[in-house]
N, C-alpha and C positions, 0 to 999 in steps of 0.2 A: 832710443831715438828721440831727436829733440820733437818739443810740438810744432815747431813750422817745418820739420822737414817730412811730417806725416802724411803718406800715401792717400791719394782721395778715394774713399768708399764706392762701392758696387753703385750706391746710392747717386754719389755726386757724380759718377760717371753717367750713369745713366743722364741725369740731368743735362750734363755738359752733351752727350748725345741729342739729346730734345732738343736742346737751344740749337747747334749744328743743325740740326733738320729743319726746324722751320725759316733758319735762315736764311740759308737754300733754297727751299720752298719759296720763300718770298720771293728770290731773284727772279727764279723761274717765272713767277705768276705776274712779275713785273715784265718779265722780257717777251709775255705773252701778250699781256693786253700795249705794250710798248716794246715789237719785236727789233732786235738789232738788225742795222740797214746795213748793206755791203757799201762799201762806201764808192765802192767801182762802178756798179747800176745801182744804186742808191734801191732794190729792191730790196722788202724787208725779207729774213729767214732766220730759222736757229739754229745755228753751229749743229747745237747735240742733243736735242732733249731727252732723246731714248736711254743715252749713255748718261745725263746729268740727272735724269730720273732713277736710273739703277745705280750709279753712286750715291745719292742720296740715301736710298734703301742699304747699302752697305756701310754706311757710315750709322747709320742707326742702328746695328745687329751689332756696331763694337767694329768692324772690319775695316781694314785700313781699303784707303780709297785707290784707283787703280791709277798708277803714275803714267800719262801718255807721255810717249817721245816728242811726238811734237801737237802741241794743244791747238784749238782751233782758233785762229784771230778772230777772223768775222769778215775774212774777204769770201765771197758764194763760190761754190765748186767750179760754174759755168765761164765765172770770169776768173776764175786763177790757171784756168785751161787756154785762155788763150791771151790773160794775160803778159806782155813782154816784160824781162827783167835784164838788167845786166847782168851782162856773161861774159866771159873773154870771147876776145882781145878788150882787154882795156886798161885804162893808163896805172899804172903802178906805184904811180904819186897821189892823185886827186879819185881815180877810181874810175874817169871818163871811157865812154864806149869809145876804142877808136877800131877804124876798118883794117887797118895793115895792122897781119899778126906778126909781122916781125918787129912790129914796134913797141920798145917798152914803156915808151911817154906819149902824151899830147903834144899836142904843138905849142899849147900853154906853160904847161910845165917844163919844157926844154926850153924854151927860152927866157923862162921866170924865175925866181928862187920864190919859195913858199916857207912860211914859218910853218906851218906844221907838219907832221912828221907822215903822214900818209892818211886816206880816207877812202870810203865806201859808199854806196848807193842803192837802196833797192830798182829803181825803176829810168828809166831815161825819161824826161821831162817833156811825153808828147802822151796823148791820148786820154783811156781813162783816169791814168793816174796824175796825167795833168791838173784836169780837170779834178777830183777828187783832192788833191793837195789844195786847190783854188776855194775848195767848199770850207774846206779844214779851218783857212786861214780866212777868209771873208764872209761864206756862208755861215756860220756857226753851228758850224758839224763838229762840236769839239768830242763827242765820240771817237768821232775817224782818227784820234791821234792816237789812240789807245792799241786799235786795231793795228795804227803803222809799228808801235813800238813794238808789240807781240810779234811782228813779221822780224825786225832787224834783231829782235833776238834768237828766234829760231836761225832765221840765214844766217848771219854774223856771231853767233856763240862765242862760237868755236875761234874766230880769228878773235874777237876781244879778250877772251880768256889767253889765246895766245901774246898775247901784248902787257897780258898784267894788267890791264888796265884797274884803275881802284875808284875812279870818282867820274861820277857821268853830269856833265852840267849844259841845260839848254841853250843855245845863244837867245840870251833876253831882249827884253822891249823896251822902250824909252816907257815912263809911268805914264803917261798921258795916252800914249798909243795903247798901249795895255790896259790900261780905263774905258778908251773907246771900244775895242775887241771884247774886252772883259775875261781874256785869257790870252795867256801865252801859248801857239801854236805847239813851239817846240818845245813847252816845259810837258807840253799833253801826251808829248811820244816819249820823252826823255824817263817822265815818271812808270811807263808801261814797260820801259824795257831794263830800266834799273831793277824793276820788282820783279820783274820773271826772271833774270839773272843774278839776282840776291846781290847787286850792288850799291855802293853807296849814291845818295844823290843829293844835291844841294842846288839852290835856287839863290841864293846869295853870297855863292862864291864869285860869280860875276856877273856886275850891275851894267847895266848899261845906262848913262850918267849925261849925255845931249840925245837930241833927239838930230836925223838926218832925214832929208826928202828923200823921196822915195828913188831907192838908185836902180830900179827897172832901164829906164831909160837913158841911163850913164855909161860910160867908156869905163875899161879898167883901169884909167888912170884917174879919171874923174871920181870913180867911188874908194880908190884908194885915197886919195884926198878926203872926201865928203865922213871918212869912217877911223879919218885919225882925232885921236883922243875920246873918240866915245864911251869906250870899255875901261872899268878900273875892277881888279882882281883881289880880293883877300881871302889869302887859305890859311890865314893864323887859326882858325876854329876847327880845321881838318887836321886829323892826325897826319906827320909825316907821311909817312911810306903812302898811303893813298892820294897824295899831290903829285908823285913819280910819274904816271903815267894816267893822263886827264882823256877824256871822252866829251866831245862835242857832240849835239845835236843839234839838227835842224830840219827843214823840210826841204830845202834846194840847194842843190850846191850851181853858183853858175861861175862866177872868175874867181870864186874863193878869196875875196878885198875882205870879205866877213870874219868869214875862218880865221884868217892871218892876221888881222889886228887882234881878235881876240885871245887867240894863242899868244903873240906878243907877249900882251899884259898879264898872262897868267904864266907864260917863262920868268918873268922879270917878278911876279907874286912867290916865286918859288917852283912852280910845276918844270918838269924834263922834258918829258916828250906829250907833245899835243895830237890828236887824233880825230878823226871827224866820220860821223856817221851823217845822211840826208838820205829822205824819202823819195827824191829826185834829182836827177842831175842831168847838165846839157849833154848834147855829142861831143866827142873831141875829132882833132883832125890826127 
């Protein structure tokens, strides 16, 4: 056997054990004296100590750690009990609640063409999770974005996996706007749920390259003007087969002017089908 492909000793195992453990240790004794806040009632609580306490203790005896089906984000028991999410009926294009289950679109989507290829939503864009998206991006709750991405990849796995998808990219900031926040919302969800799904993720596959007023208060005609040319797209740096099928994030979908220019610019960089995930989204009709 060569020398670097030599098995590590009883010795360094142990070692690498020790290191695992107090590293642990630390998170824990950090998320005690600084406990994780539900980002829904913003009260503080710990997901799991009892269980992060006895994996710890198993990962030090040598024992593999115990794989949960679905890990805890850090939303509290009380508000995910009565939290609302999107459920069917909803729109089949953009992901909108709508009330008639015999319909398969929004009133948006039936009367628009959308550049990208279909999208999803945890939550409808009223209550606490309104509110909590509001903290993400203005308060500087940039926790809460970690928590959103751990949820869209428990709920949504399974449909991304189904998609192929290979490459997850946040819709970005103008620099200047992103200077003042001092983070990107949706790079904060985008990186939480690439890493619980072992996908790839990139932050400089698309730039966003002018800055736009804020289009809260705009028509969808008017923000589809106000958001042409913003977005420029390079996946020379990305292998192939993982530009195939791209994965937006964000935190809102509302007429999707966003989505659709960015997709744009990443069809014409190369990408096939564009895809979108958000933390909220309006009603449809």
């Amino acid at each position: 056997m060569h020398e670097g492909h030599r098995k590590p000793s009883e010795k360094q195992n142990k070692k690498s054990r020790w290191t695992e453990f107090f590293r642990g240790l630390g998170g824990l004794l950090l998320d005690l004296v600084f406990p994780p806040v539900c980002p829904l009632c913003e009260r503080p609580w710990h997901r799991s100590l009892k269980e992060d306490l006895a994996d710890l203790h198993r990962r030090l005896q040598g024992e593999k750690p115990v794989v949960l089906k679905k890990k805890p984000s850090g939303i509290c028991p009380q508000c995910r009990a009565l939290l609302p999410v999107v459920i069917e009926p909803f729109c089949l294009k953009c992901g909108k609640p709508i009330e008639d289950d015999e319909a398969e679109y929004c009133y948006d989507c039936s009367h628009h063409h959308h550049v990208f290829e279909q999208g999803r939503a945890l939550y409808p864009h009223t209550g606490p999770a309104k509110r909590a998206v509001y903290e993400l991006k203005y308060g500087h709750r940039r926790r809460y974005g970690a928590v959103f991405g751990r949820e869209m990849a428990q709920r949504y796995g399974d449909w991304i996996k189904s998609l192929g998808i290979g490459l997850v990219l946040p819709v970005p900031l103008y620099k200047t706007r992103l200077k003042e926040r001092g983070y990107n919302q949706a790079a904060e969800i985008a990186v939480s749920l690439a890493k619980d799904l072992d996908l790839i993720y990139s932050d400089q596959a698309l730039r966003r390259v002018a800055q736009t007023k804020r289009l809260k208060k705009l028509d969808p005609m008017q923000r589809k003007l106000a958001l042409k040319g913003v977005f420029e797209a390079d996946l020379s740096k990305i292998p192939v087969p993982l530009c195939r099928n791209v994965l937006l994030v964000d935190d809102i979908y509302t007429t999707g002017s966003t989505i659709d220019e960015a997709a744009k610019v990443l069809k014409r960089a190369g990408a096939v089908h564009v895809y979108f995930l958000t933390v909220t989204i309006g009603q449809g009709m």
